[in-house]
SEDREN-845343 format. One line per 5 residues: number of its first residue (from 1); their letters; for each residue x, y, z of N, C-alpha, C. Coordinates in pm, 1 decimal. Example, Ala and Ser with C-alpha at 12.3 -4.5 7.8 and 13.67 -1.06 7.14 Angstrom:
1> AS> 1319.0/-569.0/780.0/1230.0/-450.0/780.0/1320.0/-330.0/780.0 ~ 1285.0/-225.0/708.0/1367.0/-106.0/714.0/1290.0/3.0/787.0
% end
This chain:
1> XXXXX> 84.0/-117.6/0.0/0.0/0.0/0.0/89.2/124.9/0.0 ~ 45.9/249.0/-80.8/162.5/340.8/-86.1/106.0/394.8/17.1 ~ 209.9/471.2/76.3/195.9/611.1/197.6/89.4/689.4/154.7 ~ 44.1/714.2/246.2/-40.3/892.1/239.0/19.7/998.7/238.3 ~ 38.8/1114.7/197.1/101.8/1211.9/201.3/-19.5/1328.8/213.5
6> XXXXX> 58.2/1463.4/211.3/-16.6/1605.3/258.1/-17.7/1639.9/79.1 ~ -87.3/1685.2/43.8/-103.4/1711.9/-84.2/-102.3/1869.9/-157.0 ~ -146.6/1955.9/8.1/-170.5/2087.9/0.5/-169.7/2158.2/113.2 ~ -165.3/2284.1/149.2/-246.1/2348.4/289.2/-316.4/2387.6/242.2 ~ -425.6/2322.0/282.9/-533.8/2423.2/197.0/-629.4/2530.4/266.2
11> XXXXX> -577.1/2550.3/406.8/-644.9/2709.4/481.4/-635.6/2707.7/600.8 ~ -608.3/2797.6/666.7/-602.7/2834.3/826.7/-703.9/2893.8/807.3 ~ -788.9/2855.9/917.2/-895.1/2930.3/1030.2/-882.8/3040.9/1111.3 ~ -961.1/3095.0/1133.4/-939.0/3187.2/1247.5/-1061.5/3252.8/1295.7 ~ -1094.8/3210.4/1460.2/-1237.8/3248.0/1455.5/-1271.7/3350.6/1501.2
16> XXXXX> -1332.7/3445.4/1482.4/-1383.9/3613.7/1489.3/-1482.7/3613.2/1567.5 ~ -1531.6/3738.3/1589.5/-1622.8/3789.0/1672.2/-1776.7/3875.7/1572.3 ~ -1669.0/3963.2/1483.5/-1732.6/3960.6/1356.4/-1697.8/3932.6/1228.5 ~ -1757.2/3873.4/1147.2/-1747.4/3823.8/1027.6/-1699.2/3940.2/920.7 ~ -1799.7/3999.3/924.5/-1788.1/4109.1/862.2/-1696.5/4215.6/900.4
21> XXXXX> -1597.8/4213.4/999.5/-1545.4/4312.2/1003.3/-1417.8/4228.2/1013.0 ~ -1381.4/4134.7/1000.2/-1299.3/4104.2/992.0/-1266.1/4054.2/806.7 ~ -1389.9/4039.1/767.6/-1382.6/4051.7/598.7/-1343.2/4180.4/491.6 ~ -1350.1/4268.8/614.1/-1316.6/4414.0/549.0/-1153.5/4447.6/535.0 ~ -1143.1/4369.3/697.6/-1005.6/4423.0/753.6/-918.8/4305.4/630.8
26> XXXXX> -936.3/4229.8/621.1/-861.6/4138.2/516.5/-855.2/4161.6/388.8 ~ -968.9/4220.4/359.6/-983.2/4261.3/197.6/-875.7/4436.2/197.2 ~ -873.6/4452.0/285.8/-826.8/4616.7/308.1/-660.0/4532.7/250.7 ~ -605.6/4396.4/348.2/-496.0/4355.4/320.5/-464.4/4314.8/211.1 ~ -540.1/4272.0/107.5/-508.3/4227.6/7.5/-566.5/4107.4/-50.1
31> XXXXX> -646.1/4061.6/79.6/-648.2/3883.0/28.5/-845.4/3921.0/-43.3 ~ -883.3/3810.3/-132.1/-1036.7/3858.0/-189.3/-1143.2/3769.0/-87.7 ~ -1260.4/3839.7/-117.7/-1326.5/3704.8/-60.7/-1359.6/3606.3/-185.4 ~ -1362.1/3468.7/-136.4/-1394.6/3367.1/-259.9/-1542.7/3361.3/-186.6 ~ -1617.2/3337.9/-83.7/-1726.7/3313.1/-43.8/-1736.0/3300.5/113.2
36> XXXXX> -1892.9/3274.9/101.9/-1966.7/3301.6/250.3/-2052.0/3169.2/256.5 ~ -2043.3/3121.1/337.0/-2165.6/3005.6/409.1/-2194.8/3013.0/523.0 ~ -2293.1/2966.3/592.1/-2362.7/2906.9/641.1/-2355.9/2746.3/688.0 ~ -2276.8/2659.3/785.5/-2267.9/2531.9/798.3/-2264.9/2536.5/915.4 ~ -2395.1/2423.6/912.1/-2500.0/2450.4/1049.2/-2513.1/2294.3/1044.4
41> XXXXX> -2557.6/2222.5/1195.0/-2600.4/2099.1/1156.1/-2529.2/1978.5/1275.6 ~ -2539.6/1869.7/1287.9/-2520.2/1773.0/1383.3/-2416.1/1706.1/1316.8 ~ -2400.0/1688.7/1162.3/-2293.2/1637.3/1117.3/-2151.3/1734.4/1115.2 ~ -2163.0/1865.5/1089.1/-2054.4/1953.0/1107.6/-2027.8/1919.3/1239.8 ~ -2097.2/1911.4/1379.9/-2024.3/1887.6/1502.8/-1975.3/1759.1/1551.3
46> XXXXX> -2001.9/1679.3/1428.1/-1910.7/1578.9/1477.6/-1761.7/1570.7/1416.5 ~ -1737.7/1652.7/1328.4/-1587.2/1673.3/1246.2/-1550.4/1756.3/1376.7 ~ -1580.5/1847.7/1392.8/-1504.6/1946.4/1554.6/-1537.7/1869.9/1666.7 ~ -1624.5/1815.9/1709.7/-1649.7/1795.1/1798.2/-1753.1/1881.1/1937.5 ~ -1824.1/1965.3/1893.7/-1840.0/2044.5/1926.1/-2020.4/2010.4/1942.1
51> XXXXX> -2098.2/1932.2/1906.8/-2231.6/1892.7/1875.3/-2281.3/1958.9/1783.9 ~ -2419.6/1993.4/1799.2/-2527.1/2065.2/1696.1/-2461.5/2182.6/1721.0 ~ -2452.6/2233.4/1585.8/-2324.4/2381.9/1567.2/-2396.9/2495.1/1458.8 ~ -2426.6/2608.7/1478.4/-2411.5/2690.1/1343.9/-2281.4/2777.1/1355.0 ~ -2208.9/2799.5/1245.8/-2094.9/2873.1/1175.1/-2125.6/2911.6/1088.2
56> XXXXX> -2120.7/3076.4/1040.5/-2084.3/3139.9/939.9/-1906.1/3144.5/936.6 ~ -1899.7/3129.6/808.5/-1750.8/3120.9/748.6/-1764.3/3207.2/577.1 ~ -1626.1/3245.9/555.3/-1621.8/3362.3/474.6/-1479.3/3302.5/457.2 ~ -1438.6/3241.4/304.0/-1272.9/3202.3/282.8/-1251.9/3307.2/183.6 ~ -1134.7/3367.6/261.6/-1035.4/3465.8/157.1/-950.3/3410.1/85.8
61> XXXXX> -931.5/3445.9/-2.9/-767.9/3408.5/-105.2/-690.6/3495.0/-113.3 ~ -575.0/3457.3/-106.3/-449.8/3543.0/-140.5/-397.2/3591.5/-282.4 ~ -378.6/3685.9/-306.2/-343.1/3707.3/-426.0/-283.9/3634.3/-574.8 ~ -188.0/3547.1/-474.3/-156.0/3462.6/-626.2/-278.2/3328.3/-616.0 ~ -353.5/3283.8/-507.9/-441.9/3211.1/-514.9/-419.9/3080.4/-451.5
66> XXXXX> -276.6/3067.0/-395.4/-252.1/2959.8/-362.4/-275.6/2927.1/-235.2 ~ -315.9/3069.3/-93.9/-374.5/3014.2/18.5/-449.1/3103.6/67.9 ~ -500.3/3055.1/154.3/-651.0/3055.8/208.3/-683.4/3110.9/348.1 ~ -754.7/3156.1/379.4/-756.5/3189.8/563.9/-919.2/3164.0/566.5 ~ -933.1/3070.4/645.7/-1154.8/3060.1/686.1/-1130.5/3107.3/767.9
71> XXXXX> -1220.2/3233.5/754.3/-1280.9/3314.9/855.7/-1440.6/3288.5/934.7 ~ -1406.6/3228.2/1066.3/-1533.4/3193.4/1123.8/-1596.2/3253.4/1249.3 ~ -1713.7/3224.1/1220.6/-1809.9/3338.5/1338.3/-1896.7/3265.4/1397.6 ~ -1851.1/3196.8/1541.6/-1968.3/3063.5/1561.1/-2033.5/3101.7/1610.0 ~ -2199.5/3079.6/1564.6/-2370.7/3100.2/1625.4/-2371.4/3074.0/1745.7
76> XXXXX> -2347.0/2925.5/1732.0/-2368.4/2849.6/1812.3/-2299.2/2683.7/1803.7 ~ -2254.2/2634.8/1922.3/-2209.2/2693.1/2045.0/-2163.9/2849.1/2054.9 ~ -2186.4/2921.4/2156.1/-2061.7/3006.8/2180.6/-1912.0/2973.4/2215.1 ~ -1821.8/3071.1/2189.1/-1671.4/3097.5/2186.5/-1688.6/3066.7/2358.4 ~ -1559.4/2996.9/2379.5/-1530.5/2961.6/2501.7/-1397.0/3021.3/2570.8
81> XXXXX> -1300.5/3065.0/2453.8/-1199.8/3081.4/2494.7/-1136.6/3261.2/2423.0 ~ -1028.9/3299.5/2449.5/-1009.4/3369.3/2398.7/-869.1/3439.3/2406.7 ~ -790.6/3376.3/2300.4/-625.8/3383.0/2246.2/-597.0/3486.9/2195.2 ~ -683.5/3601.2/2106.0/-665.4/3670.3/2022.8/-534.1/3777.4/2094.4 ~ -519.2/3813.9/2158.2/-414.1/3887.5/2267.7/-303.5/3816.6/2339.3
86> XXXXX> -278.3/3724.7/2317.9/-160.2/3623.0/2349.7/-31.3/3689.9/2313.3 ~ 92.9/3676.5/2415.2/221.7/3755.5/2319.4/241.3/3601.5/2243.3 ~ 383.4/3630.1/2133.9/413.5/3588.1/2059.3/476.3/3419.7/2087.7 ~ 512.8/3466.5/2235.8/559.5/3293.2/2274.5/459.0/3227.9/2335.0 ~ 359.9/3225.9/2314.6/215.9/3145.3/2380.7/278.4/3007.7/2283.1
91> XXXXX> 197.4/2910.0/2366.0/224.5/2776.1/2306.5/40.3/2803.7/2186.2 ~ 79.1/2718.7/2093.2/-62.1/2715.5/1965.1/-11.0/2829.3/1819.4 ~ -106.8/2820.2/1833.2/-121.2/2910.5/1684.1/-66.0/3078.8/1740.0 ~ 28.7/3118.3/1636.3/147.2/3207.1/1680.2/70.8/3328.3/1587.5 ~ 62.4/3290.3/1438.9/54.9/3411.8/1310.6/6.3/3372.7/1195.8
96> XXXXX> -47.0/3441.6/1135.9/-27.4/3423.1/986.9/80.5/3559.2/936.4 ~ 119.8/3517.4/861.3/271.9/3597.1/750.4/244.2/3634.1/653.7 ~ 199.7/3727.9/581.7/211.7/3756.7/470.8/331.8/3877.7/440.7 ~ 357.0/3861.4/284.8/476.5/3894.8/208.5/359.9/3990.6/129.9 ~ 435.0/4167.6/149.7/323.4/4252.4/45.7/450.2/4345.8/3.1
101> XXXXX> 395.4/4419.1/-58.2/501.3/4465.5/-144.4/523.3/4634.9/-115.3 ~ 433.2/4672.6/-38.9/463.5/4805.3/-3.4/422.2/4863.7/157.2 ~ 485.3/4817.1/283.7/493.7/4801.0/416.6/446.9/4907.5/446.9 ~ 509.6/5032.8/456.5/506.6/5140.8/534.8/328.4/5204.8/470.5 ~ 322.3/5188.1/304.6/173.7/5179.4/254.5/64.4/5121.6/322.4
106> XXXXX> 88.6/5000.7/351.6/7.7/4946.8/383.3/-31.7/4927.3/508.9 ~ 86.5/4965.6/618.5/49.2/5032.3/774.6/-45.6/5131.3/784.7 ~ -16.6/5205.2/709.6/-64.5/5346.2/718.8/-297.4/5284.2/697.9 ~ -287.6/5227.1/608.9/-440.5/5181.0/514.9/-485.8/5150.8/643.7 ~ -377.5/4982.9/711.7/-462.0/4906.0/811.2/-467.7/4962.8/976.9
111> XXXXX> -419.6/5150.1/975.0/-421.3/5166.0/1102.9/-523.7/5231.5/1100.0 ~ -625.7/5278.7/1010.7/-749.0/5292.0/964.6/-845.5/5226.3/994.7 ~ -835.3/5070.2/1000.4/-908.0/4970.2/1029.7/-842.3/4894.0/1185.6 ~ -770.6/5014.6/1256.9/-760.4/4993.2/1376.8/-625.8/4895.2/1431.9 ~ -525.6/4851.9/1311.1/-428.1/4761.8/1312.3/-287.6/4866.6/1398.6
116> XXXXX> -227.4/4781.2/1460.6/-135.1/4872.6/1536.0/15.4/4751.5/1574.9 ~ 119.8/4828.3/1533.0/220.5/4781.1/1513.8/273.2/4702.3/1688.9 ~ 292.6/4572.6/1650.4/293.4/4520.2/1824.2/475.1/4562.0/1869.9 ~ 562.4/4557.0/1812.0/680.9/4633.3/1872.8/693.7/4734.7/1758.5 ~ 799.9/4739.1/1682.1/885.8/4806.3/1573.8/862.6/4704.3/1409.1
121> XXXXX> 856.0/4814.6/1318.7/904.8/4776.5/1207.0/1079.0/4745.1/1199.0 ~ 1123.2/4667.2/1178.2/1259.7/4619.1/1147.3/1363.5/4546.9/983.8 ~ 1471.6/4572.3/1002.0/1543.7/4563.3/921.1/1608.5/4391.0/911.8 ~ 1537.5/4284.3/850.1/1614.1/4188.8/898.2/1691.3/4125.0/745.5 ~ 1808.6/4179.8/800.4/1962.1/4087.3/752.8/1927.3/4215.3/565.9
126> XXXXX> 1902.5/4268.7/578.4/1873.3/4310.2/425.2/1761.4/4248.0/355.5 ~ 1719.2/4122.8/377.5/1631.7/4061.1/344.5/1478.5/4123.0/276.7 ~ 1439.8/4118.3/468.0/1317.5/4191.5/469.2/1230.0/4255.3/571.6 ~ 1191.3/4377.7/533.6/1150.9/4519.5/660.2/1019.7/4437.7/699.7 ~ 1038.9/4404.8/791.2/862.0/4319.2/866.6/863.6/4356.7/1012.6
131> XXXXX> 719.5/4340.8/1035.4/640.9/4360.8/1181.2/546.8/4284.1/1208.4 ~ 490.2/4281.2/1340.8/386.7/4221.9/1394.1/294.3/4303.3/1407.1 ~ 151.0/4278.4/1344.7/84.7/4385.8/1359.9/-75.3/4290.1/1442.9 ~ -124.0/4395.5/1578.8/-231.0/4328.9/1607.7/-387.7/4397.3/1502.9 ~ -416.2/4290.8/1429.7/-537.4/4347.6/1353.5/-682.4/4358.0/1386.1
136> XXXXX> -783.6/4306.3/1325.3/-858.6/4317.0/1336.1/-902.2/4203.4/1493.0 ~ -982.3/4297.9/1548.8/-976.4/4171.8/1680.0/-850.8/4131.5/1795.7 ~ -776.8/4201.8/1789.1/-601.7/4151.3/1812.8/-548.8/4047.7/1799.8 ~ -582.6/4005.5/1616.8/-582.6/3879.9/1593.0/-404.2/3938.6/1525.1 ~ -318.3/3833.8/1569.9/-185.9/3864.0/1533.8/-132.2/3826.3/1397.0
141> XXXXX> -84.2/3927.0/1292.2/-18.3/3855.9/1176.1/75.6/3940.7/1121.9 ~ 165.3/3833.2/1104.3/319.6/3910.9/1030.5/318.8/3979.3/862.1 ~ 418.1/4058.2/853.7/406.4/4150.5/748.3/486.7/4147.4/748.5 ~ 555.5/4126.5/585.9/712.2/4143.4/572.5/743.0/4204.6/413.8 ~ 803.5/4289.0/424.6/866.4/4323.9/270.1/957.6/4308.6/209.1
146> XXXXX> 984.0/4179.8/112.8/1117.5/4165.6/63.6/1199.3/4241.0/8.9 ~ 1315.3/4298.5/30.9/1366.9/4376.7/2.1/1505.5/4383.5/-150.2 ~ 1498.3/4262.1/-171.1/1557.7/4193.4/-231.9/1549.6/4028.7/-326.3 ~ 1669.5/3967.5/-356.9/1641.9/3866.3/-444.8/1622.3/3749.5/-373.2 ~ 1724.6/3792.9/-221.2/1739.8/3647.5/-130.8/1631.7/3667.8/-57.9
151> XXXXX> 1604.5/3548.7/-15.4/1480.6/3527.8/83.4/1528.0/3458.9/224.5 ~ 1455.3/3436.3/325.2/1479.5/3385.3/382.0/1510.6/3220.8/417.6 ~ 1454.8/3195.4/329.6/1479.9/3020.8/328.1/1622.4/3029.6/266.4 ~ 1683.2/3123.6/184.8/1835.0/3110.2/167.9/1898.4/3111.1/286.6 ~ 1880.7/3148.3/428.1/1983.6/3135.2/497.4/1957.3/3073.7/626.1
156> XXXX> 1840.6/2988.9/576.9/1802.9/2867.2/710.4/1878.7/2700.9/669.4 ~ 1955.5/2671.2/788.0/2037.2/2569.9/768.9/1880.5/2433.1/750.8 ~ 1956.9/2376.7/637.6/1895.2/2256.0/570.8/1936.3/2168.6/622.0 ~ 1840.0/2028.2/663.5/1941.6/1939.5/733.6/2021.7/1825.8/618.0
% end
């Protein structure tokens, strides 16, 4: 029998408070919306675990199309917990990263929509000028501007 393998990532989650305002704050970033549902039902709570569930969800795409962020807003159950304000060394889900092409531009758009730089914009290695910015919700995600040809996977030791 051959192996199974991962074939794709095909989307990080991230669950909101509002749907809609967190669809704005993303589209402000760059990414589109592809769509909106509605998945409600006794069979959705048995994939989470969670029982009889409604979720609205809203998946963005990224510009070249290759990934994804579901944006979710649960009915019901209610939210139990709440990470969105975590510093950066919390154990779980740390960031999402995106690579845009004009930083100091695009601070300026998302402090409009309430986004605020969590330390300093920085200079790393020539590479690339990136920050942590808390966004919509103080949901945390990295921003980085390549500044150049090398990237960073050029100077992470390979085993």
């Amino acid at each position: 029998m051959t192996k199974s393998k991962i074939m794709e990532m095909n989307n990080v989650g991230i669950v909101v408070k509002s749907l809609d305002d967190a669809v704005s704050f993303f589209t402000e970033l760059g990414l589109t919306l592809e769509g909106r549902a509605k998945v409600e039902g006794e069979w959705a709570g048995r994939v989470t675990g969670l029982g009889n569930q409604s979720v609205e969800i809203a998946m963005m795409v990224t510009p070249d199309g290759h990934s994804r962020l579901e944006l979710l807003q649960f009915l019901s159950p209610q939210t139990i917990a709440d990470h969105r304000t975590a510093p950066v060394n919390s154990l779980g889900y740390l960031r999402v990263m995106f690579r845009v092409d004009n930083l100091n531009e695009l601070l300026t758009r998302l402090a409009k929509h309430g986004a605020e730089v969590v330390g300093e914009v920085v200079n790393y290695e020539n590479i690339y000028k990136l920050c942590y910015i808390r966004g919509i919700e103080g949901i945390l995600i990295g921003l980085a501007e390549q500044l150049g040809d090398k990237t960073a996977t050029d100077i992470i030791e390979k085993p």
